[in-house]
C-alpha positions as CSV (number, residue, x, y, z in Angstrom):
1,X,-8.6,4.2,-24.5
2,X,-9.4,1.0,-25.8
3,X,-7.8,-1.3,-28.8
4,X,-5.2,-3.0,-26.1
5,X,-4.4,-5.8,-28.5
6,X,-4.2,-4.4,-31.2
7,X,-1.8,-2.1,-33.4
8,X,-3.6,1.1,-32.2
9,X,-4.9,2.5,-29.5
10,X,-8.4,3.7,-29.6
11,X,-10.8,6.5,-28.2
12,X,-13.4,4.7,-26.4
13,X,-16.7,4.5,-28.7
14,X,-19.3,7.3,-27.6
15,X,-16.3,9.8,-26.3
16,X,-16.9,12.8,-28.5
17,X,-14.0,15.0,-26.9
18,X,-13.5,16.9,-30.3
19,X,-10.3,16.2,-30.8
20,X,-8.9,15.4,-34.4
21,X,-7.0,12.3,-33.7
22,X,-9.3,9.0,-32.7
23,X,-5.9,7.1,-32.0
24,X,-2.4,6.6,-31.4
25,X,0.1,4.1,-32.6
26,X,1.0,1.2,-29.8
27,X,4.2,1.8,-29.3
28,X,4.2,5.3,-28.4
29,X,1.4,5.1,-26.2
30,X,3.4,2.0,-24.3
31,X,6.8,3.8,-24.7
32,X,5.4,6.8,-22.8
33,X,4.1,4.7,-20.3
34,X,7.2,3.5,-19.8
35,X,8.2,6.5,-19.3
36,X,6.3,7.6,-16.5
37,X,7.0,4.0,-14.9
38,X,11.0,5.1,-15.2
39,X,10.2,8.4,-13.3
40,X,8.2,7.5,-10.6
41,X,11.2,4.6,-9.6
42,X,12.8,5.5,-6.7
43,X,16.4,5.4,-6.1
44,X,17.3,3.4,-2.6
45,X,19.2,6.3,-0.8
46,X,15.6,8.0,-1.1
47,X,13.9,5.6,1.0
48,X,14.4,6.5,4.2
49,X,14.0,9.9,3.7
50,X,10.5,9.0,1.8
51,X,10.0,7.5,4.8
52,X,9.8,10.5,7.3
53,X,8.1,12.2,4.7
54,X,5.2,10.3,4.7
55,X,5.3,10.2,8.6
56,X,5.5,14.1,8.6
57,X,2.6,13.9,6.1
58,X,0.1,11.8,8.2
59,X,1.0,13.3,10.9
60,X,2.4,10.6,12.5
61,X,4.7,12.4,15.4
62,X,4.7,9.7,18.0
63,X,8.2,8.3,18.3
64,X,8.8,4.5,17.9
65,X,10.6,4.1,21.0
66,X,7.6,5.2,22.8
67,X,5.0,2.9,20.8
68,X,7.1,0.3,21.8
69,X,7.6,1.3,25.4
70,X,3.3,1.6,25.5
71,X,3.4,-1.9,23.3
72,X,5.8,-3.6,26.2
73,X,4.1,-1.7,29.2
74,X,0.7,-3.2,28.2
75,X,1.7,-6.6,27.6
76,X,3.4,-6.7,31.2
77,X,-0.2,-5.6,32.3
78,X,-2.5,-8.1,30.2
79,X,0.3,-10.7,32.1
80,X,0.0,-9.3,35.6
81,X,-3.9,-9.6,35.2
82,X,-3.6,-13.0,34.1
83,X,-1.6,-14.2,37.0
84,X,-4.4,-12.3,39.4
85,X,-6.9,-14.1,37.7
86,X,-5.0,-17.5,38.6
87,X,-4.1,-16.4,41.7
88,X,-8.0,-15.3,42.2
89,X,-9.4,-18.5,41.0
90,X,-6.8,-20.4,43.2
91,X,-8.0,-18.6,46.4
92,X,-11.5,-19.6,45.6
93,X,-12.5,-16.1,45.0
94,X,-14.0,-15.7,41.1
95,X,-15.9,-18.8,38.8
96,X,-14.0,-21.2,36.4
97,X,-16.4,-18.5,34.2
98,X,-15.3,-15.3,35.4
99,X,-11.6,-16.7,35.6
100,X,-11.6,-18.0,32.0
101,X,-13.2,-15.1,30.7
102,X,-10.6,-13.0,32.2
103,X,-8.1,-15.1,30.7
104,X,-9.4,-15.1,27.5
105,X,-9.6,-11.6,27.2
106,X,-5.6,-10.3,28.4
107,X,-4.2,-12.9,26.5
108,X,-6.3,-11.3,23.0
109,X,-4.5,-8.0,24.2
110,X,-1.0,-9.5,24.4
111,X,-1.8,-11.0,20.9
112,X,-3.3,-7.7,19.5
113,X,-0.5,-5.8,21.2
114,X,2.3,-8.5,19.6
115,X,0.3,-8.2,16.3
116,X,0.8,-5.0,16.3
117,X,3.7,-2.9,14.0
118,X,4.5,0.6,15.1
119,X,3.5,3.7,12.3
120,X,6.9,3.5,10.9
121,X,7.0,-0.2,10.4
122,X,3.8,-0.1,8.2
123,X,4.6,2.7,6.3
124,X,8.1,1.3,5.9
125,X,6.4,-2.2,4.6
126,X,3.7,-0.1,2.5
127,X,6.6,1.9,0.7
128,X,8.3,-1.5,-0.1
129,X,5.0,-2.9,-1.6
130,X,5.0,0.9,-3.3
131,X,8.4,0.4,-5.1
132,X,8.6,-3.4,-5.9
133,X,5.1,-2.8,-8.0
134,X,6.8,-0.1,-9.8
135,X,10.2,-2.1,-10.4
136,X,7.6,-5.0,-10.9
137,X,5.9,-3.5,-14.0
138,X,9.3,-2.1,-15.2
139,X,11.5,-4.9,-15.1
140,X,9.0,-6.9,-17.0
141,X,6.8,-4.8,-19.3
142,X,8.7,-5.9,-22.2
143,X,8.5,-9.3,-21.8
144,X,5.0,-10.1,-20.7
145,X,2.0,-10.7,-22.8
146,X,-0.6,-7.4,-23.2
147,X,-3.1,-9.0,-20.4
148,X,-0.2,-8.9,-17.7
149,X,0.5,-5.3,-19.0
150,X,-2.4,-4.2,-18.5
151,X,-2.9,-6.0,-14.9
152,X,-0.1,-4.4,-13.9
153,X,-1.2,-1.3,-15.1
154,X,-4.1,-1.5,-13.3
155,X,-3.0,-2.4,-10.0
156,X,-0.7,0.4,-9.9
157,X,-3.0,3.4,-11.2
158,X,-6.8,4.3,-10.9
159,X,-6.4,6.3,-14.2
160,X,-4.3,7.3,-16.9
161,X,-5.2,10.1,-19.2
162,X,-3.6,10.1,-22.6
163,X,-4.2,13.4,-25.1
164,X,-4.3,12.4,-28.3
165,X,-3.8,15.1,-29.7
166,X,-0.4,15.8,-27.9
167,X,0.1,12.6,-28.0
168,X,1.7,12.2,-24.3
169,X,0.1,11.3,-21.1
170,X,-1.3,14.5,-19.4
171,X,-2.7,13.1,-16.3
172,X,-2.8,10.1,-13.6
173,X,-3.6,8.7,-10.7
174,X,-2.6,6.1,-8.4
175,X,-4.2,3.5,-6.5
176,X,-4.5,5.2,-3.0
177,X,-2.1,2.6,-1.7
178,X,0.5,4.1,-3.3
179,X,-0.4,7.3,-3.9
180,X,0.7,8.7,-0.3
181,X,4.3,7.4,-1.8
């Protein structure tokens, strides 16, 4: 579809789908759009249960008790290597090399390892992303200017197929960041 600014919206030129209608008034292209930004909002006593959807869906069976258990067992390591590498270097037993290399490297694992947000955390914080975009675009479609509109659009969906014909949306796709929502 192209023709965003103006009162119609128009079949790409060079699209020779056969169908009778070429294009379809603004406002009920937009008002279906809106539409399908109404249903995909979630209401908030879905969330969590969204949630172990989409850990059930990836797979994602380790419990987050045991991430962090692994997480705070591996950072007590990285820090018991550290103090053997002082404790080493002390005794006169490794290089100011060997002992800052050593050093180096356990404190980048405690900082990876602190760095680091169990399964559930990121699909918690990727589901948040998921549903303010949506609120986003429909709290304030009808007060921004066509080139927001249609950056919103955009970030949210990869495509949206409209029939002209039917006039209705038949067909869409999100933006793989949301999509697993």
């Amino acid at each position: 579809m192209s023709g965003r600014l103006g009162k119609y919206y128009r079949h790409k030129p060079g699209n020779a789908c056969g169908c009778k209608r070429q294009s379809v008034q603004r406002e009920v292209y937009e008002r279906d759009f809106v539409r399908l930004i109404n249903a995909l909002e979630v209401k908030p006593e879905s969330i969590a249960l969204m949630e172990q959807l989409a850990l059930q869906l990836n797979s994602l069976n380790s419990d987050k008790e045991d991430v962090e258990q692994q997480k705070a067992e591996a950072i007590a390591l990285a820090n018991r290597r550290i103090q053997a590498a002082i404790d080493l270097y002390g005794d006169g037993r490794i290089t100011k090399e060997d002992y800052n290399q050593r050093i180096e490297r356990n404190e980048r694992e405690i900082a990876s390892w602190l760095a680091c947000t169990s399964d559930m955390e990121r699909l918690g914080i990727e589901l948040t992303m998921c549903l303010q975009a949506v609120d986003t675009i429909n709290r304030l479609w009808l007060i921004n200017p066509d080139e927001d509109k249609q950056g919103m659009a955009r970030h949210l969906f990869e495509y949206i197929a409209y029939d002209l014909e039917k006039q209705q949306i038949v067909d869409f796709r999100l933006k793989p960041w949301a999509d697993q929502f």
